[in-house]
C-alpha positions as CSV (number, residue, x, y, z in Angstrom):
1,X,1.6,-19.9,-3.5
2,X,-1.4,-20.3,-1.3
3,X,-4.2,-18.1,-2.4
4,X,-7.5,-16.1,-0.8
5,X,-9.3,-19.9,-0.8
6,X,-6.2,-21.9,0.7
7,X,-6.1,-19.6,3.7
8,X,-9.8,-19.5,4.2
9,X,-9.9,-23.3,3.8
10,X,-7.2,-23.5,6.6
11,X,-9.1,-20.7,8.3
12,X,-12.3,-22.8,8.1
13,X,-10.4,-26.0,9.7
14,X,-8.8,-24.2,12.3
15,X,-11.1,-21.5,13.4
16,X,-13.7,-23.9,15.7
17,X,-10.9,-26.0,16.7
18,X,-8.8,-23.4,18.5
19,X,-10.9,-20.5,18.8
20,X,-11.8,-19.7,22.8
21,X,-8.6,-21.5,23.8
22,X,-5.3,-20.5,25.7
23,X,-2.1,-20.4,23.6
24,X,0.1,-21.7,26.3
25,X,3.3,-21.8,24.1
26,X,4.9,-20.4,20.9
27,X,8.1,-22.6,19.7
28,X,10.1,-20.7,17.1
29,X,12.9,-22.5,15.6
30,X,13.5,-20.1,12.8
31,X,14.2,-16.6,13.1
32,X,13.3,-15.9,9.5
33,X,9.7,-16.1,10.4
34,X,9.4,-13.3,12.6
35,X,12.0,-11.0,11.7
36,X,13.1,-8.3,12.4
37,X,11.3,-8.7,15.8
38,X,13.2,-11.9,17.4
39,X,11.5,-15.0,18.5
40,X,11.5,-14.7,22.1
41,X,9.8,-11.2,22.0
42,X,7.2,-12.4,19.6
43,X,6.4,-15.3,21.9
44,X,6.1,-13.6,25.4
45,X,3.8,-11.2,23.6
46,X,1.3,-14.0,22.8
47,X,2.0,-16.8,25.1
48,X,-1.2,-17.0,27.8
49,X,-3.7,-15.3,25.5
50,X,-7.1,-16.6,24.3
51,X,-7.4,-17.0,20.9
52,X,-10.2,-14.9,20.6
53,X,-10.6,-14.8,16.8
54,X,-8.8,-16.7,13.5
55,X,-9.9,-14.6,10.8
56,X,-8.0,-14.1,7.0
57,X,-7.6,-11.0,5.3
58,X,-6.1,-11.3,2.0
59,X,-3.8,-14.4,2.1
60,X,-2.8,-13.3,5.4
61,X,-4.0,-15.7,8.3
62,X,-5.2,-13.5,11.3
63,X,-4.6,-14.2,15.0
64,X,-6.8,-12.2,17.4
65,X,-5.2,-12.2,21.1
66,X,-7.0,-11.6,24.3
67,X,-5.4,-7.9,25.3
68,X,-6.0,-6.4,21.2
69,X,-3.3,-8.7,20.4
70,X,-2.8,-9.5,16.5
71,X,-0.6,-12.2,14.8
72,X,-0.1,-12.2,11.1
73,X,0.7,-15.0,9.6
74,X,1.1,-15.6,5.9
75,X,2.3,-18.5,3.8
76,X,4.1,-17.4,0.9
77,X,5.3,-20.0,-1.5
78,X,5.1,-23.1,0.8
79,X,4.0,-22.9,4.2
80,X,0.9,-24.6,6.1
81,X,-0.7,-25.7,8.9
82,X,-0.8,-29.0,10.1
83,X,-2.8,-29.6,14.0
84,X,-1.5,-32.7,15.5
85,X,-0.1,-34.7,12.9
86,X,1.2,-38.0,13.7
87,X,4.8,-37.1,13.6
88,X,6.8,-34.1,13.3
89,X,7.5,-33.1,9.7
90,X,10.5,-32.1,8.4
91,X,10.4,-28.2,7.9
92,X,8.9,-27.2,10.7
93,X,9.4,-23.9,12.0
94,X,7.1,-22.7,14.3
95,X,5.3,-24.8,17.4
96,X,1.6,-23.5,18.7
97,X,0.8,-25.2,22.0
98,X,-2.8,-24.9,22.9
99,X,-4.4,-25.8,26.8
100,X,-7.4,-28.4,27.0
101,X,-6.3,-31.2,25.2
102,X,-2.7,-29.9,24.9
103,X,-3.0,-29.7,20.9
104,X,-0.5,-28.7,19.2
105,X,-0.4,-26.9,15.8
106,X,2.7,-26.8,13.2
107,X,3.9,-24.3,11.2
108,X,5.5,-26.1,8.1
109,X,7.3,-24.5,4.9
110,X,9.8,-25.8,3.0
111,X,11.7,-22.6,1.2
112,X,11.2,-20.4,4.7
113,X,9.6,-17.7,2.7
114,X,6.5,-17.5,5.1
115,X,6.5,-14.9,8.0
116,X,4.4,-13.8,11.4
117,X,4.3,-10.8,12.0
118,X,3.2,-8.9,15.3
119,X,0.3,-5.9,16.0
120,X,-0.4,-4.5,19.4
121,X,-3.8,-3.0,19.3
122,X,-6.8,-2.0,16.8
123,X,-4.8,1.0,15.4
124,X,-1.5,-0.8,14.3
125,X,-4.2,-4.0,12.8
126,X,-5.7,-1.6,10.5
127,X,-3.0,0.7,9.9
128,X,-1.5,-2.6,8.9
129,X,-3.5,-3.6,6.4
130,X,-4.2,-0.5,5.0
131,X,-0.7,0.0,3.9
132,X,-1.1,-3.4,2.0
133,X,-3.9,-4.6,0.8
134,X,-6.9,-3.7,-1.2
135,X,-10.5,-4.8,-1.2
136,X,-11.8,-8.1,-0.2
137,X,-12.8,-9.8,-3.5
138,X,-15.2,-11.7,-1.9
139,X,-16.9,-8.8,0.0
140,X,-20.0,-6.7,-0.7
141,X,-17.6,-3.8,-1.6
142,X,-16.1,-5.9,-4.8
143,X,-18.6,-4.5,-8.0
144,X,-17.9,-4.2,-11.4
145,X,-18.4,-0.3,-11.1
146,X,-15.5,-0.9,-8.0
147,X,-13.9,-2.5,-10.3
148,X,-13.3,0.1,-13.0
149,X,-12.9,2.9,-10.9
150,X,-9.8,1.0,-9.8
151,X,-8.8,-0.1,-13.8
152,X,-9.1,3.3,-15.4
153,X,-6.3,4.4,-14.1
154,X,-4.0,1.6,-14.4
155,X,-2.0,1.3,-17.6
156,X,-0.5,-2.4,-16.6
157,X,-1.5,-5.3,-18.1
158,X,-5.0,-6.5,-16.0
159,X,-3.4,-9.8,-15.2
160,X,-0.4,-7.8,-13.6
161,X,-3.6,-5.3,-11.9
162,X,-5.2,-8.4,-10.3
163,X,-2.1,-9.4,-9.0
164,X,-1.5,-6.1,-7.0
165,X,-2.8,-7.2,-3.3
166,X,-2.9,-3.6,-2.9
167,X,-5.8,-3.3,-5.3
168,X,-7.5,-6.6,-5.0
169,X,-6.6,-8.6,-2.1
170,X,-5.9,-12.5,-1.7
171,X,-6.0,-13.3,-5.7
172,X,-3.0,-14.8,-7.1
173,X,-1.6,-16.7,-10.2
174,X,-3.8,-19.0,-10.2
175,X,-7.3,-17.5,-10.0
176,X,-6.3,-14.6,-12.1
177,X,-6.1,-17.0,-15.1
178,X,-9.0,-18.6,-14.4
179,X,-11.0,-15.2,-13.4
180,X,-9.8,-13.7,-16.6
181,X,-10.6,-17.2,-18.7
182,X,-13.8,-17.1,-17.5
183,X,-14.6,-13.3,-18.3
184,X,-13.0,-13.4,-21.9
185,X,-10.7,-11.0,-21.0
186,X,-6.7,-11.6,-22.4
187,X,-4.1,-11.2,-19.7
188,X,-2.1,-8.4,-21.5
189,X,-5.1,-6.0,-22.4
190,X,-4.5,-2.7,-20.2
191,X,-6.5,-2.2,-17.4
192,X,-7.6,1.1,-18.5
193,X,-9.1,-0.2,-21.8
194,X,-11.3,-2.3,-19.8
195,X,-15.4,-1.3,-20.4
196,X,-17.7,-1.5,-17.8
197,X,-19.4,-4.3,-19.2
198,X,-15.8,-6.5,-19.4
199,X,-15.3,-5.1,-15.6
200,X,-18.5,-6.6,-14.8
201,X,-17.5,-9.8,-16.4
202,X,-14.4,-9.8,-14.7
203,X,-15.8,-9.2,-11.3
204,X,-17.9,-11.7,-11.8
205,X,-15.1,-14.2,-13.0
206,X,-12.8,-13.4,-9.9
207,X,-15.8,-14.6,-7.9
208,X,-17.1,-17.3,-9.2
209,X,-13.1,-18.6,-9.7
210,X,-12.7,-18.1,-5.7
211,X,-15.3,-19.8,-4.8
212,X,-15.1,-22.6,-6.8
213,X,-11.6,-23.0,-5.0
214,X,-13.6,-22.6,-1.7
215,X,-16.0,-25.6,-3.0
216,X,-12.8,-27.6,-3.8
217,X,-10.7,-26.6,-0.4
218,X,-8.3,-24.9,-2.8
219,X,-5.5,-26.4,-4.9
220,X,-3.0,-28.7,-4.3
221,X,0.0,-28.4,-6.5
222,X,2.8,-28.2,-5.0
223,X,2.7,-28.2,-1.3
224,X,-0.4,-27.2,-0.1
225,X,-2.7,-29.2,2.8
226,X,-5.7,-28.0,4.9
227,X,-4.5,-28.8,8.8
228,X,-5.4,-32.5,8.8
229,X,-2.8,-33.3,6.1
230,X,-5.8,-33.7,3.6
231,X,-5.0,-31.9,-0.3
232,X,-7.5,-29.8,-1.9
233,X,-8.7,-31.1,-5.4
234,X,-9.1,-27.8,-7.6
235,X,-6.3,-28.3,-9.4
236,X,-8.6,-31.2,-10.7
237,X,-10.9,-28.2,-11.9
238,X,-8.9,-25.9,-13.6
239,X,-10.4,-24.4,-16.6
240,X,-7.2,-22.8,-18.4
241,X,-4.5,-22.7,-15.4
242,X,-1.7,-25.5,-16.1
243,X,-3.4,-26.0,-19.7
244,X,-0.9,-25.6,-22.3
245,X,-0.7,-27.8,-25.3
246,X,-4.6,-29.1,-24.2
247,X,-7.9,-28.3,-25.6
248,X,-9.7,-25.0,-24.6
249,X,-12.5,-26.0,-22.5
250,X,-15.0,-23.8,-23.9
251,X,-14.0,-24.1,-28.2
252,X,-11.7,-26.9,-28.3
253,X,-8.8,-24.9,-29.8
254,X,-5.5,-24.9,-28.2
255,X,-4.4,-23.1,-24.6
256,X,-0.9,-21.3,-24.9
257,X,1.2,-20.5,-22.0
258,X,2.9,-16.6,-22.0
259,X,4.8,-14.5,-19.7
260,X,2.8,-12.1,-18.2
261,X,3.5,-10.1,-15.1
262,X,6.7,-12.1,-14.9
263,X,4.5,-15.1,-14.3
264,X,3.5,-18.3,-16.4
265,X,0.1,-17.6,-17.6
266,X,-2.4,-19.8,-19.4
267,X,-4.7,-18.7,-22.5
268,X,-7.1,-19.5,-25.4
269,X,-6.2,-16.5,-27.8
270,X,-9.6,-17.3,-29.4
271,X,-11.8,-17.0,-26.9
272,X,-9.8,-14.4,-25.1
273,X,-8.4,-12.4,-28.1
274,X,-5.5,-10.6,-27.9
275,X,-5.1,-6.7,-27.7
276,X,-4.4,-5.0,-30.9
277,X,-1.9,-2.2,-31.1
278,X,-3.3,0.9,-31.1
279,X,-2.8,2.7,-34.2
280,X,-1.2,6.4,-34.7
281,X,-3.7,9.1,-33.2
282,X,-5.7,10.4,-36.2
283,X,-4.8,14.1,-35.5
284,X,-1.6,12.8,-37.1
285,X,-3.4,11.0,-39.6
286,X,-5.2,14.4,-40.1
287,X,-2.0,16.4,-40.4
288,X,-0.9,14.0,-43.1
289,X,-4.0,14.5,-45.5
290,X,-3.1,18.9,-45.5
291,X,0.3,19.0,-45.9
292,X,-0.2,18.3,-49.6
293,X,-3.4,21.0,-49.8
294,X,-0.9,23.8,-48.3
295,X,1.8,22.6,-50.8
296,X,-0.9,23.0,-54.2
297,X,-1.8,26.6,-52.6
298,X,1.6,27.6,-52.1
299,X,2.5,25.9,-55.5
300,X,-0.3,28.5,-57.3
């Protein structure tokens, strides 16, 4: 799935290229992508408006209308953007017609998963938002201190935790291995458990990981492209993600793959241990140690 660096490197293509422009038409040959509001609807809402600004919250791809007019447009597994390829590809679903040069921008996705989704106003954009999605990792808001204010009261594994978009926005599979790789943190350890100092490390880890898929124009694995067709390369880069069986790139030892947060996860169990049990509270322990006291008392 397209992640916080695959939607700002598609943000960063399309932003100067349609940005102060008229959308003149919106095509929408599947119904999926806009349910439950119906194509038609959707497109008379937008059609004529300037496209003010293409900003990205999250993985979410945001249209900002003439009128306080929002589009929401996110990829899911499979979609992208392509602006005037040479041919029509097969799995297009959605047609953006633009004035000037009469461009014309594709909406392309293979398993139909991705969706747009309509906001009239600043009060329905943030209420939007707010009812999904967390803080911006790449914002001056992310700290380590943020961090474990939001940890300490999670009891999920962190790889799960980083997962939630409603805690941290726009990070996926992919950058949560490496984030958590690059901390020395194991994707099963609670959240709660989490000290300050491996909070820090993991802030630090989400970061650097994002960016380095910025530098990269994120990763290509599947089906990913930025708008000119053109794959990203950090797949090329990947420090523990899509590892197993091959040398750690820190000790050499082997990376295994595991299940965590119902996803296929990559790790080096040696330079990011695993959680030990925790062992019986020692008030039981405790308990243990007087029964046999009372017994010799009551015994005399």
């Amino acid at each position: 799935m397209p992640e916080l660096p695959e939607v700002e490197t598609i943000r960063r293509h399309l932003a100067p290229r349609i940005e102060n422009r008229t959308l003149t038409g919106l095509q929408i040959d599947d119904a999926r992508w806009c349910a439950p509001l119906g194509p038609d609807e959707l497109a008379d809402a937008v059609t004529g408006r300037v496209v003010e600004r293409l900003g990205r919250r999250g993985k979410y791809l945001v249209w900002q209308l003439s009128g306080e007019v929002f589009l929401f447009c996110h990829l899911r597994m499979t979609g992208t953007f392509l602006l005037d390829p040479p041919q029509r590809p097969p799995h297009t679903r959605v047609r953006f017609e633009l004035d000037a040069d009469s461009s014309e921008l594709l909406f392309v996705d293979p398993r139909r998963f991705g969706t747009g989704e309509l906001a009239l106003g600043e009060d329905a954009h943030h209420a939007f938002f707010a009812a999904r999605l967390g803080v911006e990792p790449l914002g001056p808001e992310f700290t380590g201190e943020y961090l474990r204010a939001l940890a300490k009261s999670s009891r999920a594994p962190i790889k799960a935790f980083l997962l939630d978009q409603k805690r941290i926005a726009g990070v996926g599979n992919i950058y949560a291995d490496e984030a958590l790789f690059r901390a020395r943190i194991h994707p099963l350890r609670p959240a709660h458990r989490l000290t300050l100092k491996q909070c820090r490390a993991l802030r630090d880890g989400v970061v650097a990981s994002l960016q380095a898929g910025l530098e990269a124009k994120g990763a290509t694995i599947d089906d990913f492209r930025d708008p000119d067709g053109v794959r990203g390369s950090f797949q090329d880069r990947f420090l523990v993600h899509l590892r197993e069986g091959q040398p750690c790139t820190r000790c050499g030892r082997t990376v295994r793959k595991l299940r965590a947060a119902g996803r296929g996860t990559y790790v080096c169990e040696y330079c990011q241990p695993r959680p030990r049990a925790r062992r019986a509270v020692y008030a039981a322990a405790a308990s243990d140690t007087r029964r046999p006291a009372r017994s010799a008392r009551a015994s005399s």
